[in-house]
C-alpha positions in Angstrom: 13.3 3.1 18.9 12.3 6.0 16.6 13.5 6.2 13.4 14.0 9.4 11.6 13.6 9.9 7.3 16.7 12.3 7.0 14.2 14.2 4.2 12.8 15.5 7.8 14.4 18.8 7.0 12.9 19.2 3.1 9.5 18.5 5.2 9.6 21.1 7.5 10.6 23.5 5.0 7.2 22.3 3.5 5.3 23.2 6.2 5.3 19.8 7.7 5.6 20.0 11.6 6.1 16.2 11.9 3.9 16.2 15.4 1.6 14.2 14.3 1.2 10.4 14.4 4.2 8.3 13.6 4.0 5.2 11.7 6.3 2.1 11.9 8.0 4.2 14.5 8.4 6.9 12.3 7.7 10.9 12.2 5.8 11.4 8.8 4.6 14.5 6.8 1.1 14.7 7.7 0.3 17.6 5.6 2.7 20.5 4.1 1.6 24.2 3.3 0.2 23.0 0.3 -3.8 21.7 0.2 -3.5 17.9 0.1 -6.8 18.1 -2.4 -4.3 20.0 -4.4 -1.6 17.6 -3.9 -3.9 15.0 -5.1 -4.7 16.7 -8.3 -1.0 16.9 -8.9 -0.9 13.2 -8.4 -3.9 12.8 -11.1 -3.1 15.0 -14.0 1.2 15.1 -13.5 3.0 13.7 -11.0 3.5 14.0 -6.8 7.2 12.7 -5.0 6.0 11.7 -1.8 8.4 10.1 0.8 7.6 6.4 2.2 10.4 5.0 4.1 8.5 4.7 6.7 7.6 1.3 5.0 9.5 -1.5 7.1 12.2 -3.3 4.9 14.0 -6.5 5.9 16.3 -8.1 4.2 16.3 -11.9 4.0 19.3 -13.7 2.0 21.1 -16.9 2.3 20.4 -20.6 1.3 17.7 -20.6 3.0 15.7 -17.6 2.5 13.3 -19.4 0.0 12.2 -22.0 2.2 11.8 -19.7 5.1 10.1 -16.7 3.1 7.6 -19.3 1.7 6.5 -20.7 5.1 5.7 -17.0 5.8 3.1 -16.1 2.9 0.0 -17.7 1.2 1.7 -16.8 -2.4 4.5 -19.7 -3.8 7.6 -17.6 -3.4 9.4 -20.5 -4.9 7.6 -19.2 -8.5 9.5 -15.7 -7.9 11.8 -14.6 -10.6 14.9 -12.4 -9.3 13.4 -8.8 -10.3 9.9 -9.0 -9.4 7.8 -8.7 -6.1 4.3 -9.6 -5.0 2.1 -8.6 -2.4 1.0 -12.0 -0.4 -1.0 -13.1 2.5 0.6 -13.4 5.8 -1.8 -15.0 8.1 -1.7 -16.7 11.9 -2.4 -19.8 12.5 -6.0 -19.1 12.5 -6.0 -18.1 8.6 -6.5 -14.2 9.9 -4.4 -11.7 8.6 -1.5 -10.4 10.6 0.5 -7.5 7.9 0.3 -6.0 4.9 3.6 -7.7 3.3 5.5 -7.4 0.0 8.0 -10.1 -1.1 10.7 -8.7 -3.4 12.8 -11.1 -4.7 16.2 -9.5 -6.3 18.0 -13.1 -6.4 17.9 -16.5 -5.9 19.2 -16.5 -2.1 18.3 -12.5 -1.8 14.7 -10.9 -0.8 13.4 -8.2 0.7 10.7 -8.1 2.5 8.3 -4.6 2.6 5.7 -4.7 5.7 3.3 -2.6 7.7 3.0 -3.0 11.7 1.9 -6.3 12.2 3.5 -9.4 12.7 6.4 -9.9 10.5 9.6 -9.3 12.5 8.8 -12.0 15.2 7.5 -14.5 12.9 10.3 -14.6 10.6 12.3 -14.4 13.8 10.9 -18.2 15.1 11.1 -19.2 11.1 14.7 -18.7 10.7 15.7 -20.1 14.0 18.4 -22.8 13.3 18.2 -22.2 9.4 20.8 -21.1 7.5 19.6 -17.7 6.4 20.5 -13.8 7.3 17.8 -12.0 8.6 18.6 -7.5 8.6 15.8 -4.9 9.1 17.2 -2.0 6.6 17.0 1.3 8.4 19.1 3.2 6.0 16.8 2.6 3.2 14.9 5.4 2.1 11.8 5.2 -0.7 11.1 8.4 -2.6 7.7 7.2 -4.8 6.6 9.3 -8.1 3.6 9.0 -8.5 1.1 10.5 -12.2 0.9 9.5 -15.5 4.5 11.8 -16.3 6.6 9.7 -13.8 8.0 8.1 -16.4 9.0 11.0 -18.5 10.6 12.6 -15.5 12.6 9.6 -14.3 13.7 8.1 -18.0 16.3 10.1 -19.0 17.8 10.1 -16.0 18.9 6.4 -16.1 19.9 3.7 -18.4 17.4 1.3 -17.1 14.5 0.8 -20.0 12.0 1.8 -17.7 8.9 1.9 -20.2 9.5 -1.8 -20.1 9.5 -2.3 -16.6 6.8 -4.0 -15.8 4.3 -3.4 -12.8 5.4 -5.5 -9.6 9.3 -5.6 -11.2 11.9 -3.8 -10.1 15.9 -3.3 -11.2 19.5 -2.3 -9.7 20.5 0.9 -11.8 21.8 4.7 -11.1 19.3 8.0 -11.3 21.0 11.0 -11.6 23.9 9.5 -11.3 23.4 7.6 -8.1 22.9 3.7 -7.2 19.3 2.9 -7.1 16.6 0.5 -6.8 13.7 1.5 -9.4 10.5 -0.2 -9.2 7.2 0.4 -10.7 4.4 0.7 -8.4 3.1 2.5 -5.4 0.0 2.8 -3.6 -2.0 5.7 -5.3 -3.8 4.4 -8.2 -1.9 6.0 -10.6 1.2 4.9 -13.0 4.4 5.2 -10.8 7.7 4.2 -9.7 9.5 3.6 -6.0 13.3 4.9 -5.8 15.2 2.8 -2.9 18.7 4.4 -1.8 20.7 4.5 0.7 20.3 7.9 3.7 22.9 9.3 2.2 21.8 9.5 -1.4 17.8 10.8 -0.8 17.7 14.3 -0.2 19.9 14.8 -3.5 17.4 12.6 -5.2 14.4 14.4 -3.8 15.5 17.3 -4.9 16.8 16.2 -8.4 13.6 14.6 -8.7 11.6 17.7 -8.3 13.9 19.7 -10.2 13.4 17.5 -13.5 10.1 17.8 -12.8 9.3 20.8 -12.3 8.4 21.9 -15.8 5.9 18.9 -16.3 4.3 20.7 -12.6 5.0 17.7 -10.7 5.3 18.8 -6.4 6.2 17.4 -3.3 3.4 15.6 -1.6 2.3 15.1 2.0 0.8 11.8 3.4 -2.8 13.3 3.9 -3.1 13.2 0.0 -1.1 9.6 0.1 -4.2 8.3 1.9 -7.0 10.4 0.3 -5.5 8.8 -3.7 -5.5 5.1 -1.6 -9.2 5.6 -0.6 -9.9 6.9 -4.0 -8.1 3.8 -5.5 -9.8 1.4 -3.3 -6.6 -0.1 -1.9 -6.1 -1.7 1.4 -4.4 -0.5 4.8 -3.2 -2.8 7.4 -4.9 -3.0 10.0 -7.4 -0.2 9.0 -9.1 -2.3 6.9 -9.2 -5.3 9.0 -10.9 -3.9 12.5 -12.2 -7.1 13.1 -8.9 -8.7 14.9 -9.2 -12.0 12.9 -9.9 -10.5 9.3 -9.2 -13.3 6.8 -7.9 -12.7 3.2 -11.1 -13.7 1.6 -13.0 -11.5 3.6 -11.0 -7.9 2.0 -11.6 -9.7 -1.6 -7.6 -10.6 -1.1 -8.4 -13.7 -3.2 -5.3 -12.7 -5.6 -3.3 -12.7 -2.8 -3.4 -16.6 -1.6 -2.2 -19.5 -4.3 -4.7 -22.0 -4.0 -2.1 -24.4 -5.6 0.7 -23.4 -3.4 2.2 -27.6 -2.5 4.5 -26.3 0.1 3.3 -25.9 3.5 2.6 -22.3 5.3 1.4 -21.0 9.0 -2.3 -21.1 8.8 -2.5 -23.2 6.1 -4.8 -25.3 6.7 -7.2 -23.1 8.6 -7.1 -20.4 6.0 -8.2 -22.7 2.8 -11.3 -24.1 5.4 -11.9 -20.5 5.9 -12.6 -19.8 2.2 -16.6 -19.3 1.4 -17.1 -18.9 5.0 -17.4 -14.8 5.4 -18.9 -12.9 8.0 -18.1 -9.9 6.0 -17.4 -8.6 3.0 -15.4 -5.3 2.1 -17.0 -2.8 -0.3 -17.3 0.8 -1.2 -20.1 3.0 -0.4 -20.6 6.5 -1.6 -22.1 8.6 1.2 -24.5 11.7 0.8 -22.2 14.1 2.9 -20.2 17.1 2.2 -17.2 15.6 4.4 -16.0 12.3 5.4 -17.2 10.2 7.9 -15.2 8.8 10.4 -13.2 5.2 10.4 -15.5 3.1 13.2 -18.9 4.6 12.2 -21.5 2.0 12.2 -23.5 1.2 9.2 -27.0 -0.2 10.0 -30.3 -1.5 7.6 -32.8 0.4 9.6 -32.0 -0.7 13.0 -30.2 -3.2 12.0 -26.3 -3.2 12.5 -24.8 -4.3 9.1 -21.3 -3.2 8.8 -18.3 -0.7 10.0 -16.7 1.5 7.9 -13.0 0.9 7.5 -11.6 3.9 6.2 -12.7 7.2 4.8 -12.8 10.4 2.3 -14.2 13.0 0.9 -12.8 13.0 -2.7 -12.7 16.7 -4.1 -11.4 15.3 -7.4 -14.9 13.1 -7.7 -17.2 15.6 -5.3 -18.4 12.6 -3.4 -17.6 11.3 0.2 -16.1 7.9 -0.1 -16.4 5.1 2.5 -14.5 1.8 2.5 -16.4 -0.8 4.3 -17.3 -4.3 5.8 -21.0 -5.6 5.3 -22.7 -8.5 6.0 -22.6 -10.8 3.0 -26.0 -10.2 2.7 -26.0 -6.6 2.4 -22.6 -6.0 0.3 -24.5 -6.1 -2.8 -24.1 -3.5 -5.6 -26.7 -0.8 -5.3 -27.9 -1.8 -1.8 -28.8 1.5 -0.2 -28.2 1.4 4.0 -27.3 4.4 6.6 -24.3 5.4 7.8 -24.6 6.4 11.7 -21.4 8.8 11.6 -21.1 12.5 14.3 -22.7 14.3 11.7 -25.5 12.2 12.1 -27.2 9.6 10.3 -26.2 9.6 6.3 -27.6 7.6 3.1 -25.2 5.7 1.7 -24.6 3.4 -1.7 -22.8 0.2 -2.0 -21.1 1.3 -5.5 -17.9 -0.8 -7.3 -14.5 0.2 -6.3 -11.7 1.1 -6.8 -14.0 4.5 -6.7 -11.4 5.9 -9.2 -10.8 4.1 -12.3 -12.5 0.9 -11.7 -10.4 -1.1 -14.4 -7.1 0.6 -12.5 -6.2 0.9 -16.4 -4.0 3.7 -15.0 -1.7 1.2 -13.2 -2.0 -1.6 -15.5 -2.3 0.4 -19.2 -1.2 -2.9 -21.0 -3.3 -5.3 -19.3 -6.1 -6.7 -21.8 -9.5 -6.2 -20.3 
């Protein structure tokens, strides 16, 4: 079943024809009038509204939501406080990853639950059979994310929530320009920011509030072209882009942070998952590639003619004049500094294993408080 954003209208008048690729089932603004590289400077130095409800939102509630939510992820959802999310693993049975989730707990028998296209709906489908706990996919939802360091001086004084205090991964239930919100800080472009939930009904006035109070501090609409160039910038993960192998396990995209090694209670893949751990076959990295464009997700990365890795996914970063590659390598060749050649259409290219995120390494943008 398509779904439809009902901002589809504010796109087109952007320039967006929404013909290209849908996501989760989903029309989305490829590109506007604007220059994405443009859009992404906006995002940088002020701010950019772009629209993401194509993300996939369940909502699980009921007695038994805990129980079943935990037997989902490798994180201890049982150490969730009401107001606060985290991103998890959510493997198979053969510790390999199987979506991009994000549990967001807003009580004690009330989560939702943000995914990509994998697994999730049929898993948690077999988990909650004969438990006592409600199980809704949210397709009135709608997500409008500001993203730039002035985010929070457009949004504050438009609600009474303290949002300087909000801290990253927390969300809370208040109004924005007058209407009944979810705000929560975060987003997925490497820079400070903050996701608006609200009902259909409520999101093209808040789009267009939202750019209205920000039009003085220059902040614009933003298309989904710049969404993924600020990702690739920020070094940040893609189900399943960045898992092309079919059996990808968390340890393998450095998603250490993502399983608790101390979780007691029991989850699918368990088992396999922790045996898994110091076993890679490859590791991701970043390489920075001497080309005036980016290469292409698939192109084969070789040490001499030996096949060493794949890239994942892919830029060319105007804002840092360098073509970016993410990328899996052989353990033995994921090494800082390690030069090897990219086999891409435009032929064969040097490339650099460097540290990500490419942009701000010590995401000091996202996290501003966090001691280093």
């Amino acid at each position: 079943m398509q779904r439809n954003s009902i901002l589809n209208e504010r796109h087109r008048q952007l320039g967006s024809k929404l013909d290209g690729d849908t996501w989760n089932n989903m029309p989305i603004p490829w590109s506007y009038n604007s220059c994405p590289h443009d859009e992404v400077i906006a995002t940088r130095s002020r701010a950019g509204l772009y629209d993401v409800s194509a993300l996939n939102i369940v909502n699980v509630s009921g007695p038994d939501a805990e129980a079943v939510i935990d037997r989902l992820v490798t994180i201890d959802v049982t150490r969730l406080k009401p107001g606060t999310a985290r991103l998890g693993g959510e493997v198979n049975e053969a510790g390999a990853l199987v979506d991009d989730i994000m549990i967001i707990r807003d009580a004690a028998d009330k989560f939702r639950i943000s995914h990509g296209s994998g697994a999730t709906p049929k898993t948690l489908a077999e988990l909650s059979a004969g438990k006592n706990v409600k199980i809704e996919a949210d397709l009135d939802v709608h997500i409008l994310s500001l993203q730039g360091p002035v985010s929070l001086d457009v949004l504050a004084p438009h609600t009474p929530a303290n949002l300087a205090a909000l801290p990253y991964f927390n969300h809370v239930e208040t109004t924005l320009f007058g209407k009944k919100v979810t705000l929560g800080r975060g987003g997925y472009s490497g820079e400070r920011g903050y996701e608006v939930y609200c009902t259909a009904a409520d999101a093209v006035f808040l789009w267009d509030a939202i750019l209205e109070a920000g039009k003085p501090k220059g902040v614009i609409p933003c298309s989904w072209t710049a969404l993924d160039l600020t990702r690739v910038e920020g070094g940040l993960l893609f189900f399943p882009f960045e898992m092309p192998e079919g059996d990808t396990t968390p340890w393998e995209v450095n998603m250490d942070w993502a399983v608790d090694l101390d979780k007691k209670g029991d989850y699918i893949g368990k088992a396999a998952v922790l045996a898994l751990k110091g076993r890679e076959r490859v590791k991701q990295a970043g390489m920075i590639v001497t080309h005036h464009e980016a290469v292409e997700g698939g192109a084969k990365i070789y040490d001499g003619e030996k096949e060493v890795g794949v890239v994942t996914s892919a830029s060319y970063s105007r804002l840092l004049m360098q073509s970016l590659a993410m990328v899996h390598l052989k353990p033995s060749h994921s090494n800082l500094g390690t030069r090897l050649t990219i086999a891409s259409k435009a032929g064969k290219l040097a490339a650099l294993v460097v540290p990500t995120p490419f942009y701000d390494p010590l995401r000091q943008r996202t996290h501003p408080e966090k001691k280093r």
